[in-house]
N, C-alpha and C positions, 0 to 999 in steps of 0.2 A: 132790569138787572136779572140776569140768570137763577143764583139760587144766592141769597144772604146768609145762609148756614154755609154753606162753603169757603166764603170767602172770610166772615170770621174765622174758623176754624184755620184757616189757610194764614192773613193775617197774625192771629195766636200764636202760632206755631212758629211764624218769622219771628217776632218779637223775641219771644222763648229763645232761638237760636240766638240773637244777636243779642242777649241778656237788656231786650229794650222796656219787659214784663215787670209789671207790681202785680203780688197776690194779694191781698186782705183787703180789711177795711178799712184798720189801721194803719196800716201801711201804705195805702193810697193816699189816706188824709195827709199824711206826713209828708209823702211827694207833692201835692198838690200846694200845702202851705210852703213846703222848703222850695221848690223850685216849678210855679204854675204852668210858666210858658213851657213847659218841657213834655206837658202832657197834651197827647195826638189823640186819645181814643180812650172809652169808656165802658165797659160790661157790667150790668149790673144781673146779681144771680137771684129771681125772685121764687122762692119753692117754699114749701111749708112751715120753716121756720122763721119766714119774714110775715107770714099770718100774724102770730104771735109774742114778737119781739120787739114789743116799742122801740128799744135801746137800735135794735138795727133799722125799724121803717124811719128815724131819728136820722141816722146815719146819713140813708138813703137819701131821704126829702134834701139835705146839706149838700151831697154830693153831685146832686143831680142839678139843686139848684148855683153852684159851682162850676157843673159843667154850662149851664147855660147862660149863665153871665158872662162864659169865657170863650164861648162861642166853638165848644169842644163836642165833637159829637159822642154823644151815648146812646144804647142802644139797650135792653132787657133779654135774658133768655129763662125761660122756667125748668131748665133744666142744671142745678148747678153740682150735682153726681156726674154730669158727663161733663161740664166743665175742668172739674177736677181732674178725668180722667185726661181730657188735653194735652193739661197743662203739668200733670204728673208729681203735682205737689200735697202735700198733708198738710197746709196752710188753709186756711179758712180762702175758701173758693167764691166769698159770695161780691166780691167785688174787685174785677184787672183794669188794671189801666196800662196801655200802650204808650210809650212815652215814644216821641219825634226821633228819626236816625238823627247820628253823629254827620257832622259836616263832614262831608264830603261820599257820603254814604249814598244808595241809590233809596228812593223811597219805593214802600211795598206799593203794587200795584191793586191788592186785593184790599188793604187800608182807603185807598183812593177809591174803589167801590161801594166800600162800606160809607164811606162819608157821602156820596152820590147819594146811595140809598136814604139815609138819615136826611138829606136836602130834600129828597122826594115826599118822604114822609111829613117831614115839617111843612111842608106847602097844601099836606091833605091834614094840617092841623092834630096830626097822630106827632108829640112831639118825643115821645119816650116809647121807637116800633120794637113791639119782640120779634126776637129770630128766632129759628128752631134751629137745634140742629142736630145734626144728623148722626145717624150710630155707623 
């Protein structure tokens, strides 16, 4: 696969246009229990204040163990200052989820990489790969 920061970022940015994006933590958990099958994809934002934050490595551990019970790929980045800047919100950045296009919608092609990637990784037993990315 080429470069995995790009096609996240690439990815993000579709979602973002086609209002497919959750920002928070909160607000992920919410989508996740109100409607699971809806969620395509997963980012989680790991930087200095998840050192220190029971209440969010909590979250995390939930979230992550949610994605893989549901067979949804997620993936880590340690930069969650440039996720913000992405995605251009004042919401707590440290956790997006990609929800699935509407029927009839074309699916992102750079989503369908990322899941590639996240397959690749899971088979080198890496089940949770960070991406960088890119300024």
């Amino acid at each position: 696969m080429p470069c995995p920061g790009t096609s996240l970022k690439e990815a993000l940015l579709c979602a973002q246009s086609e209002e497919r994006l959750t920002v928070g933590v909160l607000q992920s958990a919410r989508v996740m229990n109100e409607d699971p099958d809806s969620v395509s994809f997963c980012v989680l934002a790991m930087d200095e204040q998840f050192e220190w934050d029971v209440a969010l490595q909590i979250h995390f551990t939930l979230i992550q163990s949610f994605c893989f019970d549901n067979d949804i790929s997620i993936v880590r980045v340690s930069d969650r200052q440039r996720l913000h800047e992405l995605v251009g919100r004042e919401e707590d950045a440290h956790c997006l989820l990609i929800t699935a296009p509407r029927e009839g919608e074309w699916d992102d092609p750079s989503l369908d990489k990322l899941r590639v990637f996240c397959e690749e990784s899971r088979a080198l037993n890496d089940w949770l790969p960070e991406i960088s990315l890119e300024r």
